[in-house]
N, C-alpha and C positions, 0 to 999 in steps of 0.2 A: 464587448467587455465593459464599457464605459456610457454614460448618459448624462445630462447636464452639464456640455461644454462651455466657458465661458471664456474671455482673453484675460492672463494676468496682466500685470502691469509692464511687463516689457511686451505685450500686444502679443502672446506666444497663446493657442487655444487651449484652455486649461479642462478637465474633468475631474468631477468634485464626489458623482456616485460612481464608488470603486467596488467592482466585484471581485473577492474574493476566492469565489469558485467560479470560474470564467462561463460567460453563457454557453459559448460551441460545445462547454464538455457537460451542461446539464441538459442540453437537448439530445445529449445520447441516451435520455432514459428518457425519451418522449417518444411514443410510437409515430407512424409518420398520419399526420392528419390532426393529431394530439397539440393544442397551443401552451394549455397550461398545466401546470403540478397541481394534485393537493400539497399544501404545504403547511410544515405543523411546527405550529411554536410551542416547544416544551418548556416555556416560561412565560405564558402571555401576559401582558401590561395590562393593570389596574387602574381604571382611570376613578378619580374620586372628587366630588366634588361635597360639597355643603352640604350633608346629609343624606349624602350617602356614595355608593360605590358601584362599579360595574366593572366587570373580569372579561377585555375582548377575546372574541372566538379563539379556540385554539389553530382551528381548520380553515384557511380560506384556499381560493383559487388564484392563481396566481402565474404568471408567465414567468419565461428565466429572465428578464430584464429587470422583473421586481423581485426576484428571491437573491439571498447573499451575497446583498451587497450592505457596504457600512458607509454613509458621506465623509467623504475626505478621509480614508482610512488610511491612503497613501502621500497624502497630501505635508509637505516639508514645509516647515516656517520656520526663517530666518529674519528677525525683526518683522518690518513689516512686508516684506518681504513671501511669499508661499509658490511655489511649483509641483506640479507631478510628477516629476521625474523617473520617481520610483516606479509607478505604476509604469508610464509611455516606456521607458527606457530598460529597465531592470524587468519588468514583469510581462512586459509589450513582448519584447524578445524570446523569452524562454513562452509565451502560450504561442508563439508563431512555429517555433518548432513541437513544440510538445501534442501541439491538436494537429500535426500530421502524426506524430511517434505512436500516441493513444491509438489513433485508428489504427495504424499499423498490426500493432501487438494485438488489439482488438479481435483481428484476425486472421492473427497469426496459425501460419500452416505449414512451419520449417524456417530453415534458415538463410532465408531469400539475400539478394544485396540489398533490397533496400531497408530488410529490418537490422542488419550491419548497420547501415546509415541512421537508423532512428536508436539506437540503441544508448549513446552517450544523449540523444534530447532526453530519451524517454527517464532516466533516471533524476536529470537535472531540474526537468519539469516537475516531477513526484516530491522535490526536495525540496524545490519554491514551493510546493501546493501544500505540506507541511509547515510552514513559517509564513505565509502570506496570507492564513486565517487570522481574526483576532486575537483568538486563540496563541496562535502560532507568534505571532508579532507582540503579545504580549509577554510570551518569556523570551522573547529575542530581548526586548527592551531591559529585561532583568538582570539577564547577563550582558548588557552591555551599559551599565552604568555610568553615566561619566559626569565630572562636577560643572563642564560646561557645555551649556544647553546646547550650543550650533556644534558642537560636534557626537552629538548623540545621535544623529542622524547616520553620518558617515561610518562609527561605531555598532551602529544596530545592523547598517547592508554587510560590515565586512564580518561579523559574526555570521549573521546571517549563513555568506557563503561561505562561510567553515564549517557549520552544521551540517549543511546538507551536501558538502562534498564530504563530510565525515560520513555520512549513510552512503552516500553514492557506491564509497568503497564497502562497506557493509555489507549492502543489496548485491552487488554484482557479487559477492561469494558466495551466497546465498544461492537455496534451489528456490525454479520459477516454475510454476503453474498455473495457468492458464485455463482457468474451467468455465462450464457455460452453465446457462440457463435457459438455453432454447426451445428445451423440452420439458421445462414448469411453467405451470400456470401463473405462478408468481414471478417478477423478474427481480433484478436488483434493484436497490433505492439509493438516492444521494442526501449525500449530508452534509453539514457544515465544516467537520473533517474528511474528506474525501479519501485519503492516506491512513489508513486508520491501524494502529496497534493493537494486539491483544495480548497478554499471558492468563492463562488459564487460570494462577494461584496468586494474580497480583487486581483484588479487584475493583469494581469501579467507585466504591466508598473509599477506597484508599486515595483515591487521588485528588488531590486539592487543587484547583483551577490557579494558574495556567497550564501544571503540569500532566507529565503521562507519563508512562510507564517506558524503563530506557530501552533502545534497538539494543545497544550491548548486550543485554541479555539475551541466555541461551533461550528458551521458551517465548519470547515477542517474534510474533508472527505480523507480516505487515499484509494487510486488505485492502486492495484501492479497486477498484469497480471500473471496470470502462467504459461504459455503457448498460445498458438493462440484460442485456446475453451475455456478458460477461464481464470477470473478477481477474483480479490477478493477484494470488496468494505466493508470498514471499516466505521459507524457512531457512532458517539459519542449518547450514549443516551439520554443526554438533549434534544439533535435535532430531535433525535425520538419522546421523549415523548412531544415535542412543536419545531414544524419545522418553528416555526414565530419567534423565539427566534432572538435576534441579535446575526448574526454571530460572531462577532470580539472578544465578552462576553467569557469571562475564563472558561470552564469548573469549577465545585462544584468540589473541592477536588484534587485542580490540581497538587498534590505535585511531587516531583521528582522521589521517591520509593518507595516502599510497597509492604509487600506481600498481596496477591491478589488471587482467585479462580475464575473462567469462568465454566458456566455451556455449554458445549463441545456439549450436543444437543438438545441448542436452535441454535448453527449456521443453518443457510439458506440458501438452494442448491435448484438448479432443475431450475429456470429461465432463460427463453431463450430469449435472447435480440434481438428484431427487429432491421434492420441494420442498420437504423437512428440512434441506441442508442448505438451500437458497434462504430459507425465514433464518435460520441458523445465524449465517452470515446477517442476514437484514436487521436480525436483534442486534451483534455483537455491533455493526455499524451505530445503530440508534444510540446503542447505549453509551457509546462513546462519543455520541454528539454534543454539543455544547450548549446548543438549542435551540435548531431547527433543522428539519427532516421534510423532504421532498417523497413524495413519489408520483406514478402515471395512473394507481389507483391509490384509493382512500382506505381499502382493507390493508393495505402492505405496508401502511404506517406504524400499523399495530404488532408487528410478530410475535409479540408477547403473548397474544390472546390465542394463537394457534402453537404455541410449543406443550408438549406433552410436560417439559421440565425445563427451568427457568435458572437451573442451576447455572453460577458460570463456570465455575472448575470441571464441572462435566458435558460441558458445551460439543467439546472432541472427544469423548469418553472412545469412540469408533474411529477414531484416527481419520475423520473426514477431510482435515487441512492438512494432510499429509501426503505428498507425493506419491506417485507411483514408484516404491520403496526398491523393486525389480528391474527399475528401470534407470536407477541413478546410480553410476559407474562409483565405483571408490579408487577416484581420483588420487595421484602422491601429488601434482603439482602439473609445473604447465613451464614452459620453454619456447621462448619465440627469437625472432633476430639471426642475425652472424652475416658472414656476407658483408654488403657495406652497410646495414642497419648494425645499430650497438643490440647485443644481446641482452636478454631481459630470462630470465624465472626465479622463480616464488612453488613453492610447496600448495597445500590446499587453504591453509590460512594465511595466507601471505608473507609466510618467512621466508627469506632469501636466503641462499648460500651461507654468508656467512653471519647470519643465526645462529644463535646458540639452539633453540627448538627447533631450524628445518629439518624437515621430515624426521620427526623426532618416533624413532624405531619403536619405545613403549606406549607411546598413544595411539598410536596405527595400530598395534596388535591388538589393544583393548578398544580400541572403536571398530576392529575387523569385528571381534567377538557379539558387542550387543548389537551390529547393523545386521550380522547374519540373524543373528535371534528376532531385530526386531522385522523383516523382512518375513519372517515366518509366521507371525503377530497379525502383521498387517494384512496378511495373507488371507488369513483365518477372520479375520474384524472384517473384511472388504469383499468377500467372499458375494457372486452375483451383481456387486456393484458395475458400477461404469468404471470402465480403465483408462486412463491416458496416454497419449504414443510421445514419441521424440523422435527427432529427425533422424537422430544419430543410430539409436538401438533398435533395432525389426521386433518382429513380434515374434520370431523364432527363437530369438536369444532371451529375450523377460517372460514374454506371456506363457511360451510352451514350459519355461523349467518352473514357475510360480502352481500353473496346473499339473504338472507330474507332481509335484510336492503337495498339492493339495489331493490327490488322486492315489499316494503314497499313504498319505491321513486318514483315508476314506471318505473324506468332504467331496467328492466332483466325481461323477460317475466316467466312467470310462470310455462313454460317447461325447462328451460334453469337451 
């Protein structure tokens, strides 16, 4: 994670090149035998001298020891005074859980005890990997203003971990999908945001650095890659249960924290993304980078140059980032405890009991309404695709009634 140690002055061994995207999880897009990236600065440095100028390569070769990292990005100065803290302590810890958790989900195939166990790193880590870019650490610093300088430090960690336990609870209500790329030619790429957002209608000329586009919203779908075979595509349930919703619309219950329970196997594995829908993703990734993009080949830096249409609003025109819509239960909520544990339940957006919206009777009817409709949509859009499984539901309860309904249509012949 770290390179160029030296001792501060209380004699403590200091690192000063801090990676941002930790090396263990960019050598999961390296095949095995593979040492280094192409790696692409989508802003290369002008060096100029007396007379004239030169623009270095956009393309070089490069190990993960030498890609995304920034000197001293984590580095605290208090007079004269400087420690790493942040990085050893704060970041040390959440990548020592997080690069077991990554693997885990990685390969996930149900709901094992020990993805139980990885499930609180894996979100915590994706929440650090979010704010611990420049990027990221640049509007940490925004919102955390303060008029004196030694405690801007202190103010920027504790924001920090309000952020990204405010997504933690976000994410876990959200559906989870799990697709691969084992069976394209092309695999994922990494980038300088790793975690990466999209909405279809909010796009990337709209956004002025440092910022992006908010989780709150209905329509942000979250992208984090885990390796070259696979992604892990995050939606918001509103948009599941009504994908005509307007994106920009605030999620129901969009508060900053809460506790929260995820049922561990309704997530969605096993889909295998056509290579069209792997560049798909590789673009919406790039485009969203800051500027610089990795990958294990030199063609997959480009996805630009093999999409048929470069639209963004019709990126999912096919509903590709959308769950297996037959396979995800319409939940009222979730009930845990009693006994000598204290009881706990929340509805499907975390209203509790005594909510004024828990399980609030006219939003259930209208989200019954367009999740049927859109289930029949999807249906029809994903028709021959690759399908996803979940622990929980067989293939007797989603797959067969999805095909009798398409076989009803005349879409699916009566052998098939």
């Amino acid at each position: 994670m770290t390179k160029k140690r030296k001792k501060n002055r209380l004699g403590n061994p200091q690192s000063h090149a801090h990676h941002y995207v930790p090396e263990w999880y960019q050598r999961r897009f390296l095949p095995q035998g593979q040492t280094n990236f192409f790696y692409l600065d989508l802003d290369p440095e002008i060096i100029k001298w007396s007379g004239g100028s030169h623009q270095l390569r956009s393309v070089r070769r490069r190990g993960p020891d030498a890609c995304f990292y920034v000197d001293d990005l984590y580095t605290l100065r208090f007079g004269a005074e400087e420690t790493d803290e942040m990085e050893r302590v704060f970041f040390g810890a959440i990548d020592n859980r997080g690069h077991d958790a990554v693997s885990r989900f990685a390969e996930y195939n149900g709901a094992t005890d020990s993805i139980v166990k990885a499930f609180n790193s894996m979100v915590l880590y994706m929440g650090a990997q979010r704010f611990r870019t420049p990027r990221g650490l640049e509007n940490i610093k925004r919102l955390a203003r303060s008029a004196d300088r030694y405690t801007v430090a202190n103010a920027a960690l504790i924001t920090m971990a309000d952020r990204f336990q405010e997504y933690t609870t976000m994410w876990s209500e959200a559906v989870w999908e799990l697709v691969s790329a084992t069976q394209s030619p092309t695999k994922f790429i990494v980038t300088d945001n790793p975690v990466t957002f999209y909405c279809k209608i909010v796009f990337p000329s709209e956004w002025t650095y440092p910022h992006d586009v908010n989780l709150k919203q209905i329509g942000t779908r979250t992208l984090f890659p885990l390796g070259s075979d696979s992604c892990l595509v995050i939606t918001h349930l509103q948009l599941v249960r009504n994908p005509w919703s307007t994106p920009t619309m605030f999620r129901e219950n969009a508060r900053s924290y809460d506790r929260t329970l995820k049922h561990l196997g309704e997530i969605q594995y096993g889909r295998e993304l056509e290579e069209d829908e792997v560049v798909r993703v590789n673009y919406i990734l790039k485009r969203r980078a800051t500027r610089y993009v990795a990958a294990a080949e030199e063609a997959w830096l480009y996805p630009e140059r093999r999409l048929s249409a470069t639209d963004w609003a019709g990126l999912d025109d096919d509903w590709f980032l959308l769950p297996h819509l037959w396979r995800v239960s319409f939940t009222t909520g979730i009930m845990a405890g009693g006994g000598k544990s204290r009881p706990f339940a929340c509805d499907e957006y975390g209203f509790k009991p005594w909510d004024f919206r828990y399980q609030d009777t006219r939003r259930r009817e209208a989200e019954w309404e367009t999740f049927e409709r859109a289930k029949r949509d999807w249906a029809k859009k994903r028709i021959g695709k690759s399908r996803a499984k979940t622990a929980k539901l067989g293939r007797d309860v989603s797959d067969s009634m999805m095909d009798d309904y398409l076989r009803e249509e005349g879409m699916l012949s009566t052998s098939s």
